[in-house]
Every structure is written in C-alpha cells, then in structure tokens.
C-alpha positions as MATLAB code, in Angstrom:
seq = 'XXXXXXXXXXXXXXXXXXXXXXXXXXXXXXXXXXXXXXXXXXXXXXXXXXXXXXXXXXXXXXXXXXXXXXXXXXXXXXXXXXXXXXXXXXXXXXXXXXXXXXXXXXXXXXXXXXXXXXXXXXXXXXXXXXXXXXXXXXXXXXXXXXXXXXXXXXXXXXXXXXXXXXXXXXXXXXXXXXXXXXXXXXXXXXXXXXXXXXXXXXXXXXXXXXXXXXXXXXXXXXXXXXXXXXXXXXXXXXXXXXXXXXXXXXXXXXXXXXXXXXXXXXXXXXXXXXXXXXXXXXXXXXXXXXXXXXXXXXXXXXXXXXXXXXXXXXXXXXXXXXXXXXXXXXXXXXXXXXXXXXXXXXXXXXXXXXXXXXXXXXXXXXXXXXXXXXXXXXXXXXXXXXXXXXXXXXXXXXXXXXXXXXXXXXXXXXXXXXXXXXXXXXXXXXXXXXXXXXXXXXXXXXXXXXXXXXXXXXXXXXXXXXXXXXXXXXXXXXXXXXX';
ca = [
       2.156  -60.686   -5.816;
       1.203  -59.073   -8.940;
      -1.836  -61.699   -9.718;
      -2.865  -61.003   -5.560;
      -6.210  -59.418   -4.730;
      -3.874  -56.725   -2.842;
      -1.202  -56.264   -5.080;
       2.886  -55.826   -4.543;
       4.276  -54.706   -1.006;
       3.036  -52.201    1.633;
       6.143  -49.919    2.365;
       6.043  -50.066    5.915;
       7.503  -53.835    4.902;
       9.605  -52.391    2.383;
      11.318  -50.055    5.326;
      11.225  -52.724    8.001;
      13.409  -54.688    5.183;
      16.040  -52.110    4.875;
      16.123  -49.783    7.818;
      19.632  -50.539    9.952;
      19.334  -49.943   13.368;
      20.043  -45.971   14.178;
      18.765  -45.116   10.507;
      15.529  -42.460   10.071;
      13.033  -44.451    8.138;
      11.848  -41.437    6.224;
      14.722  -41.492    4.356;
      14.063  -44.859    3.013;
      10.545  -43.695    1.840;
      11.479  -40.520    0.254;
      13.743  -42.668   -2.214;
      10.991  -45.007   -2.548;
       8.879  -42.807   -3.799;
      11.475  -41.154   -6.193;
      11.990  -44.928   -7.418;
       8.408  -44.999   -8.576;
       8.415  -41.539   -9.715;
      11.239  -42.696  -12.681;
      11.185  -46.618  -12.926;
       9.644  -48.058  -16.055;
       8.311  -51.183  -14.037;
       7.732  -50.063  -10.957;
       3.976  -49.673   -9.847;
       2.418  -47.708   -7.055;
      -1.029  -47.625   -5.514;
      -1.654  -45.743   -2.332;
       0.786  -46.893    0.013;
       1.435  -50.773   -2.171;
       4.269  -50.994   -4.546;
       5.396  -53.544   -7.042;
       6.833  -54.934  -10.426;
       5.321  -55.872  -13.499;
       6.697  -56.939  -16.854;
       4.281  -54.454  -18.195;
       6.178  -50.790  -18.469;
       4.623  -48.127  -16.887;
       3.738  -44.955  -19.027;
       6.923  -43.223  -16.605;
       8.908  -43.185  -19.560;
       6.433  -41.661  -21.979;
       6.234  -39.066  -19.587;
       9.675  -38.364  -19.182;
      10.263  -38.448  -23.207;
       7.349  -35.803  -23.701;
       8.565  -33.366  -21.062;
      11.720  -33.257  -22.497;
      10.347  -32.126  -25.483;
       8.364  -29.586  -24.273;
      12.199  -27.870  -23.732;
      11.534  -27.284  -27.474;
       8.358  -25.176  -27.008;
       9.400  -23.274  -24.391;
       6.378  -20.795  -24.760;
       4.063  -23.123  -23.679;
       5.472  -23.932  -20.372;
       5.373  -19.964  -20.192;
       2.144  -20.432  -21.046;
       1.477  -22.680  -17.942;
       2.866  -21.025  -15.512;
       1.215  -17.338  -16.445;
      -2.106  -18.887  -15.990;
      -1.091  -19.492  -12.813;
       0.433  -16.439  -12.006;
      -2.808  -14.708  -13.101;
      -4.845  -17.068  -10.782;
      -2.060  -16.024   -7.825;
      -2.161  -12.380   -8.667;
      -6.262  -12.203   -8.067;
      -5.490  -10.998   -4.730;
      -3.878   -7.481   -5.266;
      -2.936   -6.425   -1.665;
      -2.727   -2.730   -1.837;
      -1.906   -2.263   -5.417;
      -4.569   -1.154   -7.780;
      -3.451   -3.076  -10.429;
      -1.290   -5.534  -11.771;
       0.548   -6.121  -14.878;
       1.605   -9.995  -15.550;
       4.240  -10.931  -17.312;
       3.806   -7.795  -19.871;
       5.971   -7.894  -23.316;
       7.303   -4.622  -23.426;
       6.742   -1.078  -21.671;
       4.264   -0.649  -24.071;
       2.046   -3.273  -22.009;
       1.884   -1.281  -18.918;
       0.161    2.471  -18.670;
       1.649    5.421  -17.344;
      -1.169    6.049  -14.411;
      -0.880    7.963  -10.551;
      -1.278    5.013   -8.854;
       1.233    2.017   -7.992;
       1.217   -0.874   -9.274;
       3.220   -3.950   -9.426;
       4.622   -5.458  -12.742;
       5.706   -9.580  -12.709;
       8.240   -9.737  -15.277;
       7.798  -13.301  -17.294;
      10.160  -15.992  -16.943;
      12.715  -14.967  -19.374;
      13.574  -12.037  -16.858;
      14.634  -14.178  -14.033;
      17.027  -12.343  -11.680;
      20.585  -12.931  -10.513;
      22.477  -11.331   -8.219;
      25.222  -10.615  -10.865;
      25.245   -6.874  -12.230;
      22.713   -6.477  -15.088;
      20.771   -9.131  -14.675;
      17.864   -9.639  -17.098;
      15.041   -8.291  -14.571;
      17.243   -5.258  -14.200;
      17.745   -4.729  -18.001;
      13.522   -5.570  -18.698;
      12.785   -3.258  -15.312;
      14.940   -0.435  -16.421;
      13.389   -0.472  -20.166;
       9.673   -0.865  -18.728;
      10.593    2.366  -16.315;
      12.084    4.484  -18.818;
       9.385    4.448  -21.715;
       6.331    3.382  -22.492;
       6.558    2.665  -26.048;
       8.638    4.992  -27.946;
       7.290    7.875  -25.635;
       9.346    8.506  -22.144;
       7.651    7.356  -19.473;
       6.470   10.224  -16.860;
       4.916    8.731  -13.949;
       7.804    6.597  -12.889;
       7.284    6.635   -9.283;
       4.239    4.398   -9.340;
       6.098    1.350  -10.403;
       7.835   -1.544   -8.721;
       8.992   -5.132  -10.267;
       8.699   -8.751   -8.894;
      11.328  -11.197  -10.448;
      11.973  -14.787  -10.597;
      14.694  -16.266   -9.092;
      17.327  -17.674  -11.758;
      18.445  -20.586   -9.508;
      14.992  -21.357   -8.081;
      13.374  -20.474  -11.885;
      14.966  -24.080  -13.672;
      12.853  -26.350  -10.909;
       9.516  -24.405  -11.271;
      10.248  -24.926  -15.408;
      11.160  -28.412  -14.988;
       7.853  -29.166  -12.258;
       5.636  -27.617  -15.599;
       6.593  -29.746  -17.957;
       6.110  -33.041  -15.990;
       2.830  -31.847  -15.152;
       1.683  -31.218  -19.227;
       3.473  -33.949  -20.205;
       1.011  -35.995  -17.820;
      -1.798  -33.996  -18.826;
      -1.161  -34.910  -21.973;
      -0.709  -38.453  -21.982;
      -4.242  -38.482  -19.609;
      -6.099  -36.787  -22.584;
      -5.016  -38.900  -25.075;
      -5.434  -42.508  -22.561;
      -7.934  -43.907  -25.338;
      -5.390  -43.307  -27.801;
      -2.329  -45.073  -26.009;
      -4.922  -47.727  -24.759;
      -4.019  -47.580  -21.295;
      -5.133  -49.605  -18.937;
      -6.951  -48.667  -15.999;
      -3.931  -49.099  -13.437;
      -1.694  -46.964  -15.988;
      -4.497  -44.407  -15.842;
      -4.432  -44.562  -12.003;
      -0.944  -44.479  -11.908;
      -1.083  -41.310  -14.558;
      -3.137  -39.112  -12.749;
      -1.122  -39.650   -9.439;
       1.904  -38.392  -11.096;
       0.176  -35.449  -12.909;
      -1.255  -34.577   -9.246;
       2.401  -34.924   -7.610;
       3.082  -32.266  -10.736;
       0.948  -30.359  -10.658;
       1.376  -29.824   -6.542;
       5.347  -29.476   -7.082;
       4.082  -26.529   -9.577;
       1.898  -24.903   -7.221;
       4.530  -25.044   -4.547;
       7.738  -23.892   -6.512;
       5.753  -20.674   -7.769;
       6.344  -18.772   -4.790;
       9.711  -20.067   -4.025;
      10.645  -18.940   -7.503;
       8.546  -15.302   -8.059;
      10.670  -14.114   -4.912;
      12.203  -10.843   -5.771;
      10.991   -7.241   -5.575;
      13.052   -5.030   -8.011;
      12.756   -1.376   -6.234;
      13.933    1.779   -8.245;
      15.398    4.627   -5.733;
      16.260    8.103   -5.780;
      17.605    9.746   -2.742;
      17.877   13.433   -4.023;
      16.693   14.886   -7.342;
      20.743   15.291   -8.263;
      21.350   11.595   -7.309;
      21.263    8.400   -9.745;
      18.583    5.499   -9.411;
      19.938    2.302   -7.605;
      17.722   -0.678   -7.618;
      17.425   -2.294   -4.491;
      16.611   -6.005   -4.751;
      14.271   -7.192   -1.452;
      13.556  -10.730   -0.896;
      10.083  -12.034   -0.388;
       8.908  -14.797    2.358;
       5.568  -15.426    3.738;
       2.680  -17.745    2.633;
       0.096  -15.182    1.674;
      -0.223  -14.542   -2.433;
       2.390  -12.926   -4.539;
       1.294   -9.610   -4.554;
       0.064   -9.515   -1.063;
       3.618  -10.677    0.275;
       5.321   -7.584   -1.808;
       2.632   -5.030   -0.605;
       3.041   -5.589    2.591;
       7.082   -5.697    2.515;
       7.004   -2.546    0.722;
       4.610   -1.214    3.259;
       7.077   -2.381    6.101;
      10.127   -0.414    4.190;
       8.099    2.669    3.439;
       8.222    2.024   -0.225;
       4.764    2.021   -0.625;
       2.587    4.692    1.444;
      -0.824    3.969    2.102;
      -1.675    6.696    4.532;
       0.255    9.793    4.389;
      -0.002   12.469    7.366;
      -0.550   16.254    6.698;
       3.091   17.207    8.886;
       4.704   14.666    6.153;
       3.014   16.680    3.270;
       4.496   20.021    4.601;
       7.794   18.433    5.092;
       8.039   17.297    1.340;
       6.446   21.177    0.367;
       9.094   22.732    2.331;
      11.901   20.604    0.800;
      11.396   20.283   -2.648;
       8.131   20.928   -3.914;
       7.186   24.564   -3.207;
       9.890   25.063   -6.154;
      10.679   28.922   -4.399;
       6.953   30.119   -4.856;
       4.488   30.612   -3.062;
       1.800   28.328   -4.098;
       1.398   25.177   -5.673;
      -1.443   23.672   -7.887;
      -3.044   20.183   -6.043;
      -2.797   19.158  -10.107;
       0.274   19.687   -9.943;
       1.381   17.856   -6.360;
      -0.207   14.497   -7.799;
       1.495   14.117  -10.641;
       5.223   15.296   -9.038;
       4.301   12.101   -6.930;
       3.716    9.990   -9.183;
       7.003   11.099  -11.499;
       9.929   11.789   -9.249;
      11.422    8.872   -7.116;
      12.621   10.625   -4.615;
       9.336   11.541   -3.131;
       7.144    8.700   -1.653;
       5.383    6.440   -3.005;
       2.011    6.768   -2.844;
      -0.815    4.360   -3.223;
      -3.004    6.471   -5.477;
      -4.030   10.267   -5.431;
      -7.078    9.676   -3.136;
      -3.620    9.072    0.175;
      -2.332   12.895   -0.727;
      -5.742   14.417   -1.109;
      -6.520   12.935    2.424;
      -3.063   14.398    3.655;
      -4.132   17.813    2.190;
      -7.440   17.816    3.689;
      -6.255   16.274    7.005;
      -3.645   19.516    7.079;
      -6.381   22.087    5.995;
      -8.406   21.265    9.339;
      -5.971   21.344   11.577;
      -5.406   24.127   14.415;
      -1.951   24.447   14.296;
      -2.089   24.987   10.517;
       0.282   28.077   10.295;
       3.323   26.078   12.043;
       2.266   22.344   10.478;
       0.483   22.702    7.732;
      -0.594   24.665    4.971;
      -3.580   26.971    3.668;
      -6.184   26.861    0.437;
      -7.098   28.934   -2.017;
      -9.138   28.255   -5.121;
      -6.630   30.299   -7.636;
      -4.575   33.242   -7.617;
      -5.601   36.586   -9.213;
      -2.274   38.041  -11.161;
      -3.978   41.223  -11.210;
      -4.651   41.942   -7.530;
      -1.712   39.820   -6.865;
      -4.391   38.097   -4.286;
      -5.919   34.756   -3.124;
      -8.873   33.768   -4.118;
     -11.207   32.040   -1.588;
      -8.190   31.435    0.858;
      -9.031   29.585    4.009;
      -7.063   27.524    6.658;
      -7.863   25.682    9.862;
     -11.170   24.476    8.455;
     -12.993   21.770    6.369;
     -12.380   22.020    2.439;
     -13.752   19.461    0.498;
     -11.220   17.870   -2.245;
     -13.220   15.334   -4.579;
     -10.113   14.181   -7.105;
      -6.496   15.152   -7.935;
      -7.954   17.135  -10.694;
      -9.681   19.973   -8.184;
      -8.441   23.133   -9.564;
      -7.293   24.841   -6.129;
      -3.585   25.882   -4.658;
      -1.688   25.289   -1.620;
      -0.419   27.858    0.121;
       2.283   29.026    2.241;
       1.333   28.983    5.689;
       3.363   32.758    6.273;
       1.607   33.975    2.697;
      -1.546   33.227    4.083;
      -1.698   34.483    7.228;
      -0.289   37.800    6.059;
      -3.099   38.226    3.611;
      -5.584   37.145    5.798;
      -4.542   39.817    8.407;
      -4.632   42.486    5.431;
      -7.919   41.293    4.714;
      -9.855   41.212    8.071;
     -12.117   43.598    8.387;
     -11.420   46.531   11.010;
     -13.018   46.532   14.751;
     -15.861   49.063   14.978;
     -15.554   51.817   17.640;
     -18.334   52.549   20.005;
     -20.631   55.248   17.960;
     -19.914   58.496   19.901;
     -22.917   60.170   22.264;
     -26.114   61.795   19.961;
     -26.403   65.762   19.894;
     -28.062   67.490   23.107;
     -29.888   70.127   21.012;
     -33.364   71.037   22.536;
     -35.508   70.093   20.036;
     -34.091   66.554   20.494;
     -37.364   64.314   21.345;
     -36.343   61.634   24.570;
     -36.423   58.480   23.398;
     -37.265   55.802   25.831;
     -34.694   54.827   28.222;
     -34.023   55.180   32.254;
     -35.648   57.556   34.265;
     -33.498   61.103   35.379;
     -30.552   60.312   37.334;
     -29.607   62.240   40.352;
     -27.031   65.464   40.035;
     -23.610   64.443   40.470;
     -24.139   60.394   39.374;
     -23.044   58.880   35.924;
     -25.133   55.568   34.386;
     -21.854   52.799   34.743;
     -21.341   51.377   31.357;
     -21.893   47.167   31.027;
     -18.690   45.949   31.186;
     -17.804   43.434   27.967;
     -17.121   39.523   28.604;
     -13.230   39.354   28.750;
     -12.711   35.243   29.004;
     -14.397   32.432   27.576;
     -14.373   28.663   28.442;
     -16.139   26.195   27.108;
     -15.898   21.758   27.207;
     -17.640   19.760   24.968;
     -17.858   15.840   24.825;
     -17.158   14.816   21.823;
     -17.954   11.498   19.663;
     -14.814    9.174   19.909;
     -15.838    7.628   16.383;
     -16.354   11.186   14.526;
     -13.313   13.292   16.389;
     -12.167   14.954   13.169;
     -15.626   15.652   12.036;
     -16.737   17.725   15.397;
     -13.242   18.741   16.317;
     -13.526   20.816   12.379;
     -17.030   22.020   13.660;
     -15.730   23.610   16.852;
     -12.308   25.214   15.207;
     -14.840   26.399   12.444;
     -18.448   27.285   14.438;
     -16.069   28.586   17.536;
     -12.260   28.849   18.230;
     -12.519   30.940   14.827;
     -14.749   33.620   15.722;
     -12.549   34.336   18.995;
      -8.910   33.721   17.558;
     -10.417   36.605   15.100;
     -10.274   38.739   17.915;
      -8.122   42.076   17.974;
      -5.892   40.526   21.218;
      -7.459   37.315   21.839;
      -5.496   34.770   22.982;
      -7.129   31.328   22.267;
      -5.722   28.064   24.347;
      -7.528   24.538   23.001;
      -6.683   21.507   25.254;
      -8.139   18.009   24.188;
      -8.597   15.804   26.887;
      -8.607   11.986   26.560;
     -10.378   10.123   29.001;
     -10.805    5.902   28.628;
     -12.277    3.164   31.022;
     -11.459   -0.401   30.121;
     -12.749   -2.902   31.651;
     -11.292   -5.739   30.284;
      -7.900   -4.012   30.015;
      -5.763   -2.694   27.883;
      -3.266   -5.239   25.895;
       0.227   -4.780   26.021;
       0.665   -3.767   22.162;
      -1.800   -0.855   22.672;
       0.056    0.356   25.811;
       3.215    0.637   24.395;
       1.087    2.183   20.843;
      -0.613    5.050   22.869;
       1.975    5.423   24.607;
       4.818    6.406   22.189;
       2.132    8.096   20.116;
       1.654   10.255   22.835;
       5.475   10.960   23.432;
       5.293   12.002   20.016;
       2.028   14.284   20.048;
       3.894   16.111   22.642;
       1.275   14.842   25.676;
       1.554   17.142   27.935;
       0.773   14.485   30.887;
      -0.458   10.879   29.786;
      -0.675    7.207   31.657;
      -2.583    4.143   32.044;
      -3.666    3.635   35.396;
      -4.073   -0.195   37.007;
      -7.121    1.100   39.255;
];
C-alpha cells in the first residue's frame, strides 16, 4: 500500500472495519485522527492513512514544544500577537490596553477603556486570584502616583482552567512552524513537509479557537455608595463576535458601561451626590467626578455627559427635570453670569468653563432679574396752547372713544420635521413659548402630538418599544390602531 499510486487506506474502510453494529462512527474517526496527530509512523493525506518504516517528523514536534515550556515568554509572545489582531475591533471602548506590564502601562484618561491582563494573570474563582491582585494594583496607581480616574477602567481575564489548553495549542503550532522553516535543514521530504504543514494548520486553528474560550472573564470594580468598599464582580463572556466587542456589549447590557446618558439621569446623580450642598457645579468639574468615583456610572467618554447636559438645558420642563447654565458666578454681586435655561447652549468639550445650576437658584434669580411690565403712559396735558395732533375727528357730547382691547389667548400648531425634533422643538421654546411664559400671569400649556401612518406595519418589537416608552413619558392617551 505504501509503494501504491493512492497510498494507505481511505477511512471510510478503516470505520467500516471497526464500527459494531449500534456504534456512532464519528467516534472511530475522531481517534483516528488523534492516532495520526501523535504516532511516529503513521501517515495522513486528506482523507488516506497509512504506515511507513520511515518516522514521521510527529515526534520532533512533540520534543520541541515541550521545550518551548522553558521559554515561556515566547508562547506569550504568540498569543499577544493575536490578541492584538482580536482586539482591532474596539466595540465601544476608545481604547485598549493589551496585556500591559504594570499600571504604569495604562494612562489615567476620562474615557473607558478595557485592559487584557497577560497570561500570567489568569483568573480563578478562588479569593485573590492573580487577575484580582494585577486588577487591583493597575486600579490603584499608575506608577508610583495614585491613580485618579478609576472609574474608566474594567479588566478581561483568562480563564486558569481553560488558560493550560490555549498554552499547550501555541506551542504545537511554533514548534511546527519551526520545524517548516528549517525543512531544508532536516531534509524532509516532500510528504513530511505535507504532513508538517497539516499539523501546523490543525495548530494553529486549535489556537485561534481556544483564544476566546480562554480570554472569558470581565473583572468589574464596584462601589455602591461613596462610604461602601469596592467588590469585584467577575461576569462571564459568550458570544462569537471579538473580545472586546463581546465585553462592551455585556457591560452595556448590565449598565456598566453608559453610552447614552439622559438629562433626568444627570439631575438624579446632581441631586444625590454631586451638588456637594452648593449651589452650582463646574461642567470641569462633573467630568472628572465621573471618571474618578465608582459609584457613579460609567461613562463612555465626556462627549455622553456633555450631551446629557445639553439635552437637559433645552428642555421645557427644566425647573422640575433638569437644570440651568451659567457661564460663572460673580462673588461680588453674589450673581449668575449669563444664566439661561430651557434653551440651546452650545458645550464643545469637558473643558467649557460654565456651571450648572440649581433649577430653584435659577429661577429665583431670573424672576429678580426680569425686567418690570410698563404701565400705560397716563393722558397728555389739556392746556390751550396744546396744538391737535392728528387723530379722530370730535366725538359727540356724552360718548367716550372704547379702548382696543389686548389679545388674551394664544394658540398656535406647527408641523414639525420628524428627523430634526430637538432642533425645532429648541427653536419654538426659544423664538416662542419664551416670550409668553415671560408674561406677568401667563399660563403657557405645550402639547406634542404624534401622529404615524405605516403602511407596511408596525413590527411587534416597536409596538411593545413605543409603547412602554410612552407609559413612561407619561402619554396622556397613546395606541396603535389596526385600521
């Protein structure tokens, strides 16, 4: 068989030969395989096996990966290049750090990013595990200097059960590599070269596989109150998408990781922790307690709060939701400076030097401030040298001239762009409901109404979306109609 123009056995003959009745052939071709995989005489091509008394380079192979267990930094090597190739695709972090040596490695920035510890960190589920002990360190300092942005961190570990079959997978697939790039030296022949670079393809696919099995969890640092400790929670990883894709979206799923924060949120966080019993706070100032304190969320980058704080600034119902601006505070006058609510202000970084305000502060200096309705000027002097002016003609004895009676209500709809409702929506409050809520009196009443035709029909999903968004709005009557 071995002199044959088609050499050795096809194993469909090889299972037909030992296959009992009642007995899954697959089984019987899995341990063929793993017969070729480690016996020194055994040769393979495509779906043909057989023996020859020439070895096959299966034991060089073996012999070389084991010692590559001696140089373990180059199967570290190994498998960071292809963490760095998996880690291309960032998800919704900004950055990421791979496999960094010390906290020095990774900056202390305001946005999130993810750090992959290297394979000597792999965790366990025992207490103080060695991703725990390198997570902690990275968290707590940056070099000899304390760390301050902590809350723009989270870790992704290896597995410590799952990490000794990804190590193992590496060093077949360099010791193959190997022997391929030295085939003129070992004078191989061209079957053994066939047979090599099957085998360091089988590795090198075992590799790519095990990465993801093994890079599987997310180390999570959380702080429920500003008085409580930080507990790491561990959260396992599944999916198929890349590394960092799989852990952005989990943390997106369990709110660790905000990537659009609402304006009623904002005010919630302000009213619990972060007004700090003032009055104001510095935008400066709101970034970086985001970044720093873990029990606040955890935002994307600065560019999610500055669209929560400009979100809040235009809305209506500012005084009860939201919050006012002001571009400083005069300690003289013991004043706002440019103060404004219920309007467009445009933000450009976390660096814009302006204040938020308390809603109640606001409003009470903007009433101080308005300027005072002007009384009708009173009648001119009837002295006789008084020249008439132009005017109506002489009115009868025992008539008065009725005075034009002032508009007393105003209503007003407007159609407005369904792709731009925030833009025209700040143009009416601004160009309209202002001017009349300014009013001595007025009472101003702003109703949106929402008004769709689909013709194809709405799915389920965004029936049951609009729906409970509505619920929430506070609707005061919503549906979806069948005709």
């Amino acid at each position: 068989l071995t002199q044959a123009a088609h050499r050795g056995l096809e194993d469909r003959h090889v299972k037909l030969g030992c296959v009992m009745p009642g007995e899954s052939p697959a089984v019987f071709g899995d341990a063929l395989r793993r017969l070729a995989g480690a016996a020194t005489f055994l040769y393979q091509d495509g779906p043909r096996y057989w023996y020859s008394t020439q070895p096959t380079v299966t034991k060089l192979a073996e012999d070389r990966a084991e010692q590559l267990k001696r140089d373990p930094y180059k199967v570290a090597h190994e498998i960071g290049v292809r963490l760095g190739k998996d880690l291309e695709r960032k998800g919704d972090f900004s950055r990421i750090h791979p496999m960094p040596h010390s906290g020095q490695d990774v900056p202390d920035d305001f946005d999130a990013r993810l750090v992959v510890l290297g394979v000597e960190h792999p965790y366990g589920k025992e207490p103080g595990s060695a991703a725990e002990t390198a997570a902690k360190a990275i968290l707590e300092s940056r070099g000899n200097a304390p760390r301050l942005y902590r809350n723009t961190l989270v870790f992704l570990a290896p597995d410590k059960n799952r990490l000794q079959d990804l190590d193992e997978a590496a060093r077949k697939f360099l010791a193959w590599e190997s022997i391929l790039a030295e085939k003129e030296q070992l004078d191989l022949s061209p079957l053994q070269v066939k047979q090599a670079e099957n085998q360091r393809d089988a590795a090198n696919g075992a590799v790519t596989a095990r990465l993801p099995e093994t890079y599987q969890w997310l180390l999570v640092p959380v702080q429920e109150t500003p008085q409580a400790s930080i507990v790491w929670q561990a959260i396992r990883l599944s999916g198929q998408d890349a590394l960092a894709v799989r852990a952005s979206k989990k943390l997106k799923g369990d709110e660790f990781l905000v990537t659009g924060f609402a304006a009623t949120r904002l005010r919630m966080e302000l009213d619990r922790v972060l007004w700090r019993s003032g009055d104001h706070v510095a935008i400066k100032q709101l970034a970086e307690d985001f970044a720093s304190y873990l029990y606040l969320p955890r935002l994307k980058d600065s560019s999610v709060l500055l669209g929560a704080i400009r979100e809040g600034l235009a809305l209506l119902t500012w005084m009860r939701d939201a919050f006012a601006y002001a571009d400083s505070f005069d300690e003289g006058e013991k004043r706002y400076r440019g103060l404004r609510a219920g309007q467009v202000v445009l933000l450009t970084d976390e660096h814009t030097p302006g204040l938020l305000v308390k809603p109640e502060v606001a409003l009470k200096q903007m009433d101080t401030e308005r300027p005072p309705v002007r009384p009708d000027p009173p009648p001119g002097p009837r002295g006789g040298d008084e020249k008439p002016g132009p005017g109506p003609g002489p009115v009868s004895p025992g008539l008065t001239m009725p005075e034009e009676a002032q508009p007393k209500r105003f209503h007003g709809t407007v159609t407005l762009d369904p792709a731009r409702v925030g833009r025209d929506a700040s143009r009416i409050a601004e160009e309209v409901v202002a001017h009349l809520s300014g009013l001595v009196g007025a009472k101003v009443t702003v109703t949106l109404e929402v008004e769709a035709e689909i013709p194809a029909g709405a799915p389920e999903h965004v029936v049951r979306t609009v729906t409970e968004n509505s619920r929430t709005l506070k609707f005061t009557s919503h549906g979806f109609e069948k005709e």
